[in-house]
C-alpha positions as CSV (number, residue, x, y, z in Angstrom):
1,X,109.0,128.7,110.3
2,X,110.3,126.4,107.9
3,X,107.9,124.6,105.3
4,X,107.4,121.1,104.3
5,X,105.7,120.9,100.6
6,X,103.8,117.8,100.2
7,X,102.1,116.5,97.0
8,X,98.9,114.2,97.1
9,X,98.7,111.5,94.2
10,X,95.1,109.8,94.5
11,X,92.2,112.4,95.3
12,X,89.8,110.0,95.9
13,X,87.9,109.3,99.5
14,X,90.7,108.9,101.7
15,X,92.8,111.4,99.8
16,X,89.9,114.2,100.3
17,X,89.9,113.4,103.8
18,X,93.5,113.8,103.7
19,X,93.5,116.8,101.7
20,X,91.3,118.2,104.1
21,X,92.7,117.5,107.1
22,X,96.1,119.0,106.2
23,X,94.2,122.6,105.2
24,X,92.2,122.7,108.6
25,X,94.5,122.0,111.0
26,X,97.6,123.7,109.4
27,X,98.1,125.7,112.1
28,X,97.9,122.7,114.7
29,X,100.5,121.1,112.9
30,X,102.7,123.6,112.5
31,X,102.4,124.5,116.8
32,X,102.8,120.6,117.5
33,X,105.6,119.5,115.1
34,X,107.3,123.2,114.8
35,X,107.3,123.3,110.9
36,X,104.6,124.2,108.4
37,X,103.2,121.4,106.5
38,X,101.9,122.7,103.1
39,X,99.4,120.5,101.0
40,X,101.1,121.9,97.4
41,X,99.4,120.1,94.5
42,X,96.8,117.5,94.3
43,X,97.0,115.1,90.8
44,X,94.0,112.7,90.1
45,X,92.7,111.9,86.9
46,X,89.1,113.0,87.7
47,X,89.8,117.1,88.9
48,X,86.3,117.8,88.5
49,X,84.0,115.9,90.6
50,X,82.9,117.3,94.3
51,X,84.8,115.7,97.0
52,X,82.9,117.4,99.0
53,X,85.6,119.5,100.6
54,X,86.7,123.2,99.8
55,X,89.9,123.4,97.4
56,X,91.6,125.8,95.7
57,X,91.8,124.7,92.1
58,X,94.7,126.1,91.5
59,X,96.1,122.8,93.5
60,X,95.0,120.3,91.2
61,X,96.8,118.7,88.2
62,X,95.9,115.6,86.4
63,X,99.9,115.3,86.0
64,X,101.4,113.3,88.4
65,X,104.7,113.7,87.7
66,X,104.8,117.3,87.6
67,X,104.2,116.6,91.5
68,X,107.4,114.3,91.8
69,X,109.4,117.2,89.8
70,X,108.2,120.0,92.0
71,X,111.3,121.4,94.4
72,X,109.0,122.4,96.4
73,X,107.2,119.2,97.3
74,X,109.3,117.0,99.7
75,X,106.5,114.6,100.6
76,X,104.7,112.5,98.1
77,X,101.8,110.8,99.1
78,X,100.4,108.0,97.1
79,X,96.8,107.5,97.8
80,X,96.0,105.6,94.1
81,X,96.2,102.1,95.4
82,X,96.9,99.1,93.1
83,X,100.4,97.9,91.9
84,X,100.5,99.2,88.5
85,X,101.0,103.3,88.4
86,X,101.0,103.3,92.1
87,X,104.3,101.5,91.7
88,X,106.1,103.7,88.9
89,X,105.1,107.1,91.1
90,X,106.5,105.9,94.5
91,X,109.7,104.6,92.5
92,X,110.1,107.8,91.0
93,X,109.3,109.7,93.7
94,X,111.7,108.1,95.8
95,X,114.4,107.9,93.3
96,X,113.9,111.9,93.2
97,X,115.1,111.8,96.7
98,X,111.6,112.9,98.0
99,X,110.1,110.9,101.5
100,X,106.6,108.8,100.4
101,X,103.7,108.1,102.6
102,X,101.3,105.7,101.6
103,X,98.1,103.0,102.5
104,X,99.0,100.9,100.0
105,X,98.8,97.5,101.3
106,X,98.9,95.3,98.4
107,X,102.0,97.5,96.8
108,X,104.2,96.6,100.0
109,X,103.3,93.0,100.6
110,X,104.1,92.3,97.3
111,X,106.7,95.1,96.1
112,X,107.9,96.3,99.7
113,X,111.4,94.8,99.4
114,X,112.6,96.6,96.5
115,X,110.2,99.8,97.9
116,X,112.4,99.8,100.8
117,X,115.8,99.6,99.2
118,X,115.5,102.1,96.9
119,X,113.9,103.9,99.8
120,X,117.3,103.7,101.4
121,X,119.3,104.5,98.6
122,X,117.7,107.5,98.4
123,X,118.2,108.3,101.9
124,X,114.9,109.0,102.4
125,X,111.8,108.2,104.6
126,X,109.0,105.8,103.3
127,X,105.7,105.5,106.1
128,X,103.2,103.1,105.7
129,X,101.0,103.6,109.2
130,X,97.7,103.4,107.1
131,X,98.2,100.3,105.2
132,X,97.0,98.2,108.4
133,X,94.1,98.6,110.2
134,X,93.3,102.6,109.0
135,X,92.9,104.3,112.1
136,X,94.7,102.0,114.1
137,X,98.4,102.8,114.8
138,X,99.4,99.0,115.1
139,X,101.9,99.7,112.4
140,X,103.3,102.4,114.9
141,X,103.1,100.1,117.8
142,X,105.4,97.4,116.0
143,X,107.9,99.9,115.2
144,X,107.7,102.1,118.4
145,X,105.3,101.4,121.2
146,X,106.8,97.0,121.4
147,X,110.3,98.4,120.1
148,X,111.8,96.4,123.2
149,X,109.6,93.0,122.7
150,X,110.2,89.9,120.8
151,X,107.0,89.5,119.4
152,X,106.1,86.1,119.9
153,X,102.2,86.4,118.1
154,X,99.7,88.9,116.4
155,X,96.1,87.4,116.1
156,X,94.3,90.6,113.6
157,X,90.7,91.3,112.3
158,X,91.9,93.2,109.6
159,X,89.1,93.5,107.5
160,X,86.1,95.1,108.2
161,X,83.6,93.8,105.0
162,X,84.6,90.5,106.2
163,X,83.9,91.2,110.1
164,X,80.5,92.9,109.0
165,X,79.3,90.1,107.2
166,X,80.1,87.3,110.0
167,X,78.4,89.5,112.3
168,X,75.6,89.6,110.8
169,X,75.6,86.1,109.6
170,X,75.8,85.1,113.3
171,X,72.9,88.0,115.0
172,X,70.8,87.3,112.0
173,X,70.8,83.9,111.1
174,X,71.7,85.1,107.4
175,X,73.4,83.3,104.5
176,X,76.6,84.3,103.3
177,X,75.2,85.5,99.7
178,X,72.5,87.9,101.5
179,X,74.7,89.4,103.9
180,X,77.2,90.6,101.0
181,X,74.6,91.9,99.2
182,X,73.5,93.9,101.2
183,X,77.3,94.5,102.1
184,X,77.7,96.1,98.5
185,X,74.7,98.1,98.8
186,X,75.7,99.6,102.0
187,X,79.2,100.7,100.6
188,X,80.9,97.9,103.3
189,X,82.0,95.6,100.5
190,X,82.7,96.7,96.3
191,X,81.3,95.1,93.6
192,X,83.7,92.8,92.7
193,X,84.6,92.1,97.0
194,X,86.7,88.8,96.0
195,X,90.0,90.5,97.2
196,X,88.3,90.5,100.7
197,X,86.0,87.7,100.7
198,X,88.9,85.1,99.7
199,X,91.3,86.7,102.4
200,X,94.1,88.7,100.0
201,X,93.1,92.0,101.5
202,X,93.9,90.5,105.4
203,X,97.0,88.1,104.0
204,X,98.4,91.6,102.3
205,X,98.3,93.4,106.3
206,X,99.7,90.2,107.6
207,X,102.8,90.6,105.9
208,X,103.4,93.5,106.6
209,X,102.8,92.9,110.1
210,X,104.5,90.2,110.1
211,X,107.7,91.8,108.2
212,X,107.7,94.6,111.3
213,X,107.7,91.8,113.8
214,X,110.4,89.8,112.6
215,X,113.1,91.8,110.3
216,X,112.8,89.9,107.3
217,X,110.4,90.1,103.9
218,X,107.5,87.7,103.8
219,X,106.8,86.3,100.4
220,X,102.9,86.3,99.5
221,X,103.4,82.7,98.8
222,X,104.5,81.4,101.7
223,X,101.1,82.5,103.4
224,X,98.4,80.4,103.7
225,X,95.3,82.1,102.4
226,X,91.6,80.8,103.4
227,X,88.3,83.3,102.8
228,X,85.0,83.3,103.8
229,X,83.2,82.7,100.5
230,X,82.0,79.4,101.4
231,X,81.3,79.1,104.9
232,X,78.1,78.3,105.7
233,X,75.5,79.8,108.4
234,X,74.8,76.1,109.7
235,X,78.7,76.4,110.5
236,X,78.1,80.0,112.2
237,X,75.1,78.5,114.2
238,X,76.9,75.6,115.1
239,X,79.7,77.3,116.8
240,X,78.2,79.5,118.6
241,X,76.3,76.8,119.8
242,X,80.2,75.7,121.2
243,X,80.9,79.1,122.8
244,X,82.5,80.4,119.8
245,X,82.2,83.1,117.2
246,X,83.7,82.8,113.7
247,X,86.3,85.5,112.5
248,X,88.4,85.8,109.9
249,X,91.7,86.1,111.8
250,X,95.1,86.2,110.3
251,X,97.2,84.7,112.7
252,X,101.6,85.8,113.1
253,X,103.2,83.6,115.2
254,X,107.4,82.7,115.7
255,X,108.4,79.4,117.3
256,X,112.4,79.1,117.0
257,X,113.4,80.3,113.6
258,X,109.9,79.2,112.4
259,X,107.2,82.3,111.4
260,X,103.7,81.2,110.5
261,X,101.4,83.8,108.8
262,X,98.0,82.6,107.5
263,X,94.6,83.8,107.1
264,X,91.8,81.8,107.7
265,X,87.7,82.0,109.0
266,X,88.7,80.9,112.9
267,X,86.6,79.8,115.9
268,X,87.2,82.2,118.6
269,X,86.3,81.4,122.0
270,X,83.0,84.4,123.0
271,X,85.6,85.3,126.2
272,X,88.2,86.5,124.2
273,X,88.9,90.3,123.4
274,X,88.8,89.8,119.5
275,X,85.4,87.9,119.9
276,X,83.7,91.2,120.7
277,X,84.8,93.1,117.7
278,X,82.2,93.3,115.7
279,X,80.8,94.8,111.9
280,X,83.6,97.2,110.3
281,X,85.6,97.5,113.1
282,X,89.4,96.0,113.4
283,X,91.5,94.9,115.9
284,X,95.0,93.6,116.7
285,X,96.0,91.8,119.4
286,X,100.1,91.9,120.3
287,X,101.9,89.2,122.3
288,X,104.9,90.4,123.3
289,X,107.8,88.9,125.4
290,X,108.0,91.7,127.8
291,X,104.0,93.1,127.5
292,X,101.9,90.5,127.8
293,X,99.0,91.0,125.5
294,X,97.9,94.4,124.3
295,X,95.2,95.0,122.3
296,X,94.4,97.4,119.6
297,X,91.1,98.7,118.2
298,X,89.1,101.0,115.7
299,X,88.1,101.9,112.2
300,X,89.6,100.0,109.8
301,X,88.7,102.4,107.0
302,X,86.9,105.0,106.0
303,X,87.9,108.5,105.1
304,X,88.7,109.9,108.7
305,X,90.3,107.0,110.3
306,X,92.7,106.7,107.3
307,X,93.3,110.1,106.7
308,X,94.2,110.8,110.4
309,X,97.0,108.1,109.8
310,X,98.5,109.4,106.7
311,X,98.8,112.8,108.2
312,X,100.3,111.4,111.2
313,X,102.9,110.2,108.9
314,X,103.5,112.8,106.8
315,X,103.6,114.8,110.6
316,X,106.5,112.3,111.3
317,X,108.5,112.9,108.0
318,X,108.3,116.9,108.4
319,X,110.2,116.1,112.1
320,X,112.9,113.9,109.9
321,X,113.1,116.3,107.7
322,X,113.3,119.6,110.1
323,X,116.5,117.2,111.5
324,X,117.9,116.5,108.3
325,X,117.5,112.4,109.6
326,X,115.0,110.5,108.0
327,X,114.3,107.9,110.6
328,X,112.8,104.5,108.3
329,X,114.4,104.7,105.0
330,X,114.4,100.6,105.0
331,X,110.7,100.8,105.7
332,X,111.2,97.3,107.4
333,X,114.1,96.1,108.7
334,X,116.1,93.6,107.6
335,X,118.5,92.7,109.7
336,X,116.8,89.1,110.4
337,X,117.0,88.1,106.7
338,X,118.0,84.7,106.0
339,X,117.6,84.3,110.1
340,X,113.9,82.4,110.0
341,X,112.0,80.3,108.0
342,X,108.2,80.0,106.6
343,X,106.3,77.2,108.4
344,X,104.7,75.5,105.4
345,X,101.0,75.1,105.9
346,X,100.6,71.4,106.0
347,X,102.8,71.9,108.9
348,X,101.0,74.5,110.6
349,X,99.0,73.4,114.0
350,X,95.7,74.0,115.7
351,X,92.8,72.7,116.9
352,X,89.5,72.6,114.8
353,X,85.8,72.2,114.0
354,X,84.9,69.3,111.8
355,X,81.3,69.5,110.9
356,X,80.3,66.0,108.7
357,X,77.2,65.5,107.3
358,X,76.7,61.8,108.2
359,X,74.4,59.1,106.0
360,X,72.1,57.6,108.4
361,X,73.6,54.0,108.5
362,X,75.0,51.9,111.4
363,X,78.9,52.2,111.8
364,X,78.9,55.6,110.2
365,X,80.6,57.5,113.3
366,X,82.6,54.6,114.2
367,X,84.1,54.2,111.0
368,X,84.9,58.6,111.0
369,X,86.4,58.1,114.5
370,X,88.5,55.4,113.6
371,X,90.0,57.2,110.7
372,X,90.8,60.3,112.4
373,X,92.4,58.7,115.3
374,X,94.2,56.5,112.6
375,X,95.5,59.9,111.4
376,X,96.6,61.2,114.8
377,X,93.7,63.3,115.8
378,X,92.6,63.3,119.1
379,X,88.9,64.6,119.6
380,X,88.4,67.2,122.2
381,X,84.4,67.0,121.8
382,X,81.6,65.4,119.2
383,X,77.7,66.5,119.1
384,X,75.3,65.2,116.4
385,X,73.6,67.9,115.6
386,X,69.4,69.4,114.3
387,X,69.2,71.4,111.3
388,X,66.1,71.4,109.4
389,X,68.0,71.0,106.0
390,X,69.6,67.7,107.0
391,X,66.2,66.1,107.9
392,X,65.1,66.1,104.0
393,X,68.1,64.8,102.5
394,X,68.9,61.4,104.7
395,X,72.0,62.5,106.7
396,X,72.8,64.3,110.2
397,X,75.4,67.0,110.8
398,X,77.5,65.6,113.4
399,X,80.3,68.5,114.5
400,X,83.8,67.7,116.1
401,X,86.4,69.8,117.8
402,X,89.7,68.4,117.9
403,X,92.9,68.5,120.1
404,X,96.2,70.2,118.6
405,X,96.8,68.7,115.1
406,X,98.9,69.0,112.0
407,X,97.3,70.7,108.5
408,X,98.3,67.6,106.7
409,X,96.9,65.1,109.0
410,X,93.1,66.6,109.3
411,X,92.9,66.6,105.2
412,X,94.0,63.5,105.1
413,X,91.9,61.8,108.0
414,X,89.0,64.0,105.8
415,X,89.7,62.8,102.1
416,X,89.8,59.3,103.8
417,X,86.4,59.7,105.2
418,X,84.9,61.4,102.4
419,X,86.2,58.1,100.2
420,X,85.0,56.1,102.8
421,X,81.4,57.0,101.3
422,X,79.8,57.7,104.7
423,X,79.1,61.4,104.8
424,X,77.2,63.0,101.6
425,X,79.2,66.3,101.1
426,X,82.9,67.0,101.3
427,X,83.3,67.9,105.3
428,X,84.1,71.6,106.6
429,X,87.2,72.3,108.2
430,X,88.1,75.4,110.2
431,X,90.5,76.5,112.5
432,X,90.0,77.4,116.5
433,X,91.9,79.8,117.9
C-alpha cells in the first residue's frame, strides 16, 4: 500500500491530539482511505515536556524546516498558530510543492489570498476544515455538503470563551469581570482573552466563512467588529426579560452584489436554534437557496474536536494525492472577485435594544422619542425598567427595541440624545437578530 509522509509543525494541545490520533488509528485510515498515512517527524520548540501521549522520540526535531525538506513528508501540518513563523513555514512548505493542513484562523483571514495562490502555483492542496468551529465540519459543508446553494446567510457562535461567559452571565446573574475570571481559571479563556473578548477571534472565522460562501477574499477591514467587554448584566437581565438571550453572533449575509460580515453581542430571540447553544459549544446556522436552514453544532475547540478535523484533512489530501489531483489548491475560490461589494457598517441594518438611563425630569422620554423618530427610527416596543443601581443615582433605565434601522441613523439619534443632557451615561446599543 502506498504511503503518505506527513510532518507536524506545532506539538502543542491540539497537535498532541493530532499526533495521537494519526498513530492509533493508522490502520483505520489506511482500510478507509486505501493508503497509509504516516505521522514522520514532529518539530516544536519545547521536545521535552509530557504531552501526555506515547511518542517515539526519534520523531521529534526542534527544526522545522528539516520537516519541509524531508522527501518523505508530503503533508505539512501547521499547528503553531500566529502570523509570524506560522506564515514563513506554510510559504515554504508550499513553495516545496508539499500539500498543508492547518487551524490557523487568523493566518487565512488575514494572509489567505496570497496562501492560496502560491497554494496553486504549486499545484498543491491547502485544507483549513479546523480553522472554524473545531469539531464542526462547517468549513466542509460550504465547500461540499451546500456545493449546489447560493448562500444567502450564515448567523455563527464561533467562539466558545465568549458563549461560556454570556451563559453564565445570564443563569447566574454575574458581571462580566467575574465570569472571565473565572473563565481564565478554568482554562475557557487565556490570560490575555482580548482577541476573543473584543470579537477578532469570531471576525477571523467569519471571513473565512464568508470567503467560502461567496468566491471572493474579505479584507479584515471591511468587517465590522463589536466584543463583549463592556456589556453589562443589567443588559443581559433586561433582555431576557424581552424573550431574548444575548450572543455574540457574527452575522454573513448577501443582498445583490452587497456581502455584510460583522461581529457583534446580538439579541436572539429564546425560540431560535442558536439561542440554545450554550457555554463552549459552537454553532452555525446555513441559509441556503435550495436547503432552507441547516444547522451545525459541537466543540469549538479542544484537543479532540480539532484534532479529528485536521486528520480529516490530511485523510482528504492522502486521497488527492493517491490520484495525483489535488482537489483545493486555491483554498477559496475566486471566481467572484471584483463581482460583490462590502456593505459598509453605517449602512448595515437591523433592529435593536436601546437601554437609556433616563434623569428623572418631565419631558425626558418625550424629548428621546422625538429624536429618534426625527432620525428615522420607528420603535417596535419601550418599558421603563427596576434595577436596584438606578434607584441610588437619580435616573431610570428605560429599554427600547426598534423596527429595521440603518447603523448611521441609531448613533446619530443616540449622540443627539446623549447631548440632549437627559440620560446620565452614554446609552447601549446592540443588535437583534
Amino acid at each position: 500500500m502506498k504511503q503518505i509522509g506527513v510532518g507536524l509543525l506545532g506539538f502543542g494541545t491540539v497537535g498532541a491530539g493530532v499526533a495521537d490520533g494519526l498513530l492509533r488509528n493508522q490502520k483505520t485510515m489506511a482500510e478507509r482511505l486505501g493508503v497509509e498515512v504516516v505521522l514522520k517527524r514532529i518539530a516544536d520548540l519545547d521536545v521535552t515536556t509530557d504531552r501526555g501521549i506515547s511518542i517515539d522520540q526519534k520523531l521529534l526535531t526542534t527544526d522545522a524546516q528539516s520537516i519541509i525538506q524531508d522527501k518523505d513528508i508530503q503533508v505539512v501540518v501547521e499547528l503553531i498558530g500566529g502570523t509570524g513563523i506560522a506564515k514563513t513555514l506554510v510559504l515554504a512548505a508550499l513553495n516545496a510543492g508539499k500539500s498543508v493542513v492547518t487551524a490557523n484562523k487568523k493566518l487565512l483571514a488575514e494572509y489567505g489570498a496570497e496562501i492560496f495562490s502560491v497554494a496553486a502555483k504549486n499545484g498543491v492542496d491547502i485544507y483549513f476544515g479546523a480553522s472554524v468551529g473545531g469539531g464542526i465540519p462547517i468549513v466542509r459543508v460550504l465547500r461540499e455538503g451546500l456545493a449546489g446553494n447560493e448562500i444567502q446567510s450564515i448567523h455563527g457562535i464561533l467562539n466558545g470563551t465568549c458563549n461560556y461567559i454570556l451563559t453564565r452571565m445570564e443563569n447566574e446573574g454575574l458581571p462580566f469581570d467575574a465570569v472571565l475570571a473565572d473563565a481564565q481559571r478554568a482554562g475557557y479563556a487565556e490570560a490575555n482573552p482580548g482577541l476573543d473578548i473584543d470579537g477578532f477571534d469570531t471576525a477571523h472565522k467569519a471571513i473565512i466563512l464568508a470567503s467560502l460562501a461567496y468566491g471572493f477574499h474579505v479584507p479584515m477591514d471591511a468587517v465590522l467588529v463589536e466584543g463583549i467587554r463592556n456589556l453589562n448584566s443589567m443588559d443581559v437581565q433586561f433582555a431576557a426579560g424581552f424573550g431574548y438571550r444575548i450572543k455574540l453572533l457574527a452575522v454573513i449575509k448577501r443582498e445583490g452584489n452587497q456581502v455584510e460580515v460583522r461581529v457583534s453581542p446580538t439579541l436572539v430571540p429564546m425560540t431560535h436554534m442558536l439561542a440554545s447553544v450554550s457555554h463552549v459549544f459552537n454553532a452555525a446556522m446555513v441559509r441556503g437557496d435550495l436547503s432552507g436552514d441547516t444547522l451545525y453544532y459541537g466543540r469549538g475547540a479542544g484537543r479532540e474536536p480539532t484534532a479529528s478535523t485536521v486528520i480529516g484533512d490530511i485523510g482528504d489530501v492522502a486521497r488527492n494525492l493517491l490520484s495525483g489531483q489535488p482537489r483545493y489548491g486555491r483554498g477559496v475560490s475566486i471566481a467572484n472577485e471584483g463581482k460583490f461589494s462590502m456593505r459598509v457598517a453605517s449602512e448595515i441594518t437591523s433592529k435593536y435594544y436601546i437601554r437609556l438611563m433616563v434623569l428623572d425630569k418631565a419631558g425626558s422620554l418625550g424629548l428621546m422619542t422625538t429624536i429618534l423618530g426625527r432620525h428615522g427610527v420607528s420603535i417596535l416596543a419601550a418599558t421603563q425598567q427596576e434595577h436596584p443601581e438606578s434607584s441610588k443615582m437619580g435616573h431610570v433605565p428605560v429599554v427600547m427595541l426598534t423596527h429595521d434601522a440603518k447603523a448611521s441613523e441609531i448613533d446619530c439619534a443616540l449622540k443627539e440624545i446623549f447631548d440632549a443632557d437627559v440620560v446620565s451615561e452614554l446609552p447601549v446599543r446592540l443588535r437583534m437578530i
